[in-house]
C-alpha positions as a printed Julia matrix, in Angstrom:
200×3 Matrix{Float64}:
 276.58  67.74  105.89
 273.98  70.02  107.14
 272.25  69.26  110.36
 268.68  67.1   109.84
 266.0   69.65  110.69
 261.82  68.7   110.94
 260.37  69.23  107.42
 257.21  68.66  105.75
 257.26  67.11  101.69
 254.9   65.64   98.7
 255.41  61.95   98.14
 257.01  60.65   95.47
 255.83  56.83   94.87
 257.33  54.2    93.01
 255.51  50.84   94.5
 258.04  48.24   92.71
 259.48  46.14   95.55
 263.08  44.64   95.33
 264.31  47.51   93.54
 268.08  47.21   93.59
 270.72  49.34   93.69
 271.21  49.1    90.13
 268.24  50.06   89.0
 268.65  53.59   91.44
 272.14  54.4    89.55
 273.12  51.84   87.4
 276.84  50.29   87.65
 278.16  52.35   84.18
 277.94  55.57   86.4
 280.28  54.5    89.51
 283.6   55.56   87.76
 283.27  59.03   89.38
 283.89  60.09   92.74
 281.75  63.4    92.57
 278.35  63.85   93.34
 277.67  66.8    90.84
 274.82  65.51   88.27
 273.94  61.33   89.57
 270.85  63.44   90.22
 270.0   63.05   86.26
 271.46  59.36   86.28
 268.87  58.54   89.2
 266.65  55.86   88.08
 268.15  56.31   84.58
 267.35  53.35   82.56
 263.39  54.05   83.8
 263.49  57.49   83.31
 264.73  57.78   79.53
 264.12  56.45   76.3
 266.92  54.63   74.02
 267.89  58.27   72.96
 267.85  60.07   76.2
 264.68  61.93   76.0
 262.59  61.66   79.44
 259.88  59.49   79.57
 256.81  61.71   80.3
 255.1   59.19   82.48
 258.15  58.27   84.97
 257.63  59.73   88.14
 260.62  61.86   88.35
 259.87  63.38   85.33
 256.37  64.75   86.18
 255.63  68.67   88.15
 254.85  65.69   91.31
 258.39  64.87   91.93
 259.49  68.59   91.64
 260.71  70.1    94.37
 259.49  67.02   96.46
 261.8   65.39   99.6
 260.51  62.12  100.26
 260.58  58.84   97.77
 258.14  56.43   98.92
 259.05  53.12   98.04
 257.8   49.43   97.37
 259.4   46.78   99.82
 263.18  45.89  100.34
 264.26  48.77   98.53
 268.35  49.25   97.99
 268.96  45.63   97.7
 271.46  44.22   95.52
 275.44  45.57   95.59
 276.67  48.1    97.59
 277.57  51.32   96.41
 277.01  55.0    97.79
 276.49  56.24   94.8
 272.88  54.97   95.53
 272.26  57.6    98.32
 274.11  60.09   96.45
 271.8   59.89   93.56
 268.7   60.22   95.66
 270.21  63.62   97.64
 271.32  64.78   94.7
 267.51  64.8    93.42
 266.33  66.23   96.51
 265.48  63.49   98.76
 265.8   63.93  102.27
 264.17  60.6   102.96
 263.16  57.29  101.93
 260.37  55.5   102.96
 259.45  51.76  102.71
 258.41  48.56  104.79
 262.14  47.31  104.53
 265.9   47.69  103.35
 268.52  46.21  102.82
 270.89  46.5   105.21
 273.93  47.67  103.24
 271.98  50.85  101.48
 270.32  51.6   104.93
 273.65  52.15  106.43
 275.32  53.98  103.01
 271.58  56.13  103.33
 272.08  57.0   107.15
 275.81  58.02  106.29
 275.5   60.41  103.52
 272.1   62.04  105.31
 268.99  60.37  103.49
 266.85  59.06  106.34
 265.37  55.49  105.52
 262.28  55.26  107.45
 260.29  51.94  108.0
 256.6   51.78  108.69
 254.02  48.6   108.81
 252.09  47.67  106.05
 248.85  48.95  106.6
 251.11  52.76  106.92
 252.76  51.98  104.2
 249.39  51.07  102.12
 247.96  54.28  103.57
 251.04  56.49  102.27
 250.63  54.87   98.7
 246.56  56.07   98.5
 247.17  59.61   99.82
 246.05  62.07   97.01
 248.78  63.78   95.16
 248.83  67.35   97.12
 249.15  65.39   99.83
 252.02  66.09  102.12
 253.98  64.29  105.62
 255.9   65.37  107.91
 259.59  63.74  109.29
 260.48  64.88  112.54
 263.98  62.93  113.16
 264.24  64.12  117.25
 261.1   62.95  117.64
 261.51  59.86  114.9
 258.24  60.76  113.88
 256.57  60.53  110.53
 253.04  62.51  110.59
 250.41  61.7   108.4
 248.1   64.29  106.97
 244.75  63.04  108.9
 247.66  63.69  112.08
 248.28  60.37  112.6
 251.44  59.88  114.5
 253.76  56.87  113.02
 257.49  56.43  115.05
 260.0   54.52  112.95
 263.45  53.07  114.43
 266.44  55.01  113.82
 269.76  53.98  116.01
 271.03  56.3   118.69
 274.89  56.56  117.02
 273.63  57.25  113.16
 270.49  59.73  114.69
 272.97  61.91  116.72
 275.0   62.13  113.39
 272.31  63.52  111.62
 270.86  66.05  113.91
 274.29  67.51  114.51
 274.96  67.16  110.48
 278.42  65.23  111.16
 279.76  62.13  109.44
 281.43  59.22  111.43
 284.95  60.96  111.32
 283.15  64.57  112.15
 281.84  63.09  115.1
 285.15  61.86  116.46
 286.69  65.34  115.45
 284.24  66.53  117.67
 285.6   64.53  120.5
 288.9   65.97  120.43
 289.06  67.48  124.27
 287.69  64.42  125.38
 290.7   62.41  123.55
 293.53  65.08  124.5
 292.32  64.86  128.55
 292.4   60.81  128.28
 295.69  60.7   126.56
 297.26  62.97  129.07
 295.76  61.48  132.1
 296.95  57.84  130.75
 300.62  59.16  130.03
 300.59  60.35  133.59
 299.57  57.3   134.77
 302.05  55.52  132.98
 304.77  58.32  133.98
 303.46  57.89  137.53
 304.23  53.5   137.11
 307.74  54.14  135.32
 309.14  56.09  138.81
């Protein structure tokens, strides 16, 4: 994981609330363990015909969603079973964040984990973000847990202390407790003295 830095992105919209998690990568593409290509399985049953061509109007398949780092989403979006593959899917495409007016719990943790940032903003935001032109472009500032309109408007969504250090220092649960290491070693040592200390 690389650390989360401030960046600036188009918006890619799909306004469908309850989209589930099978829907993002559908349940016939969980047999693998690698993250190399869900980015072409993302969304798949929208995004292609019966044959596998692309369908020209789907989001991801227009010069919009190119190169673009934030998916902005109807409301409740990951519901449904929990898999990681859902997160991995939307990285693998390019998104560094998601942003709706809810999710479900189990894909906003699996997001926060595999660095995809789910940001949640009030209605009226959200209704703004959805009639921004197409050129358009925010900015996420995670330090700062900032989202910045382009009119400058300053939105702050909630991100928990524990999953936001993660991020910034681009470490996963068991990086972060790697990281603690000296910490560890200097309790363990001063509790087996204490205990060596008791046994005399």
């Amino acid at each position: 994981m690389k650390p989360f830095t401030p960046f600036e992105s188009r918006l890619v919209p799909i306004p469908t609330n309850n989209i589930d998690t099978d829907q993002i990568i559908p349940a016939r593409f969980l047999k693998t363990t690698s993250k190399i290509g869900l980015d072409k399985q993302l969304f798949c049953d929208w995004r292609y015909n019966a044959d596998g061509t692309p369908k020209p109007d789907f989001i991801l398949n227009t010069p919009r969603a190119q190169g673009a780092e934030v998916l902005l989403a109807g409301d409740n979006f990951g519901c449904g079973s929990s898999r990681e593959h859902a997160p991995w899917a939307l990285t693998q495409f390019g998104f560094r964040a998601v942003i709706s007016t809810s999710f479900a719990d189990i894909f906003k943790n699996n997001a926060l984990k595999n660095s995809l940032l789910p940001i949640v903003v009030d209605k009226d935001t959200h209704a703004k973000l959805f009639a921004l032109p197409e050129e358009a472009k925010v900015k996420v500032d995670l330090a700062s847990q900032t989202l910045i309109l382009p009119d400058g408007t300053k939105v702050e969504f909630p991100v928990d202390p524990f999953n936001k250090t993660c991020l910034l220092e681009g470490v996963d649960e068991l990086g972060w407790i790697l990281k603690q290491n000296a910490a560890i070693a200097a309790f363990e040592a001063q509790r087996v003295g204490s205990i060596n200390s008791l046994a005399r």
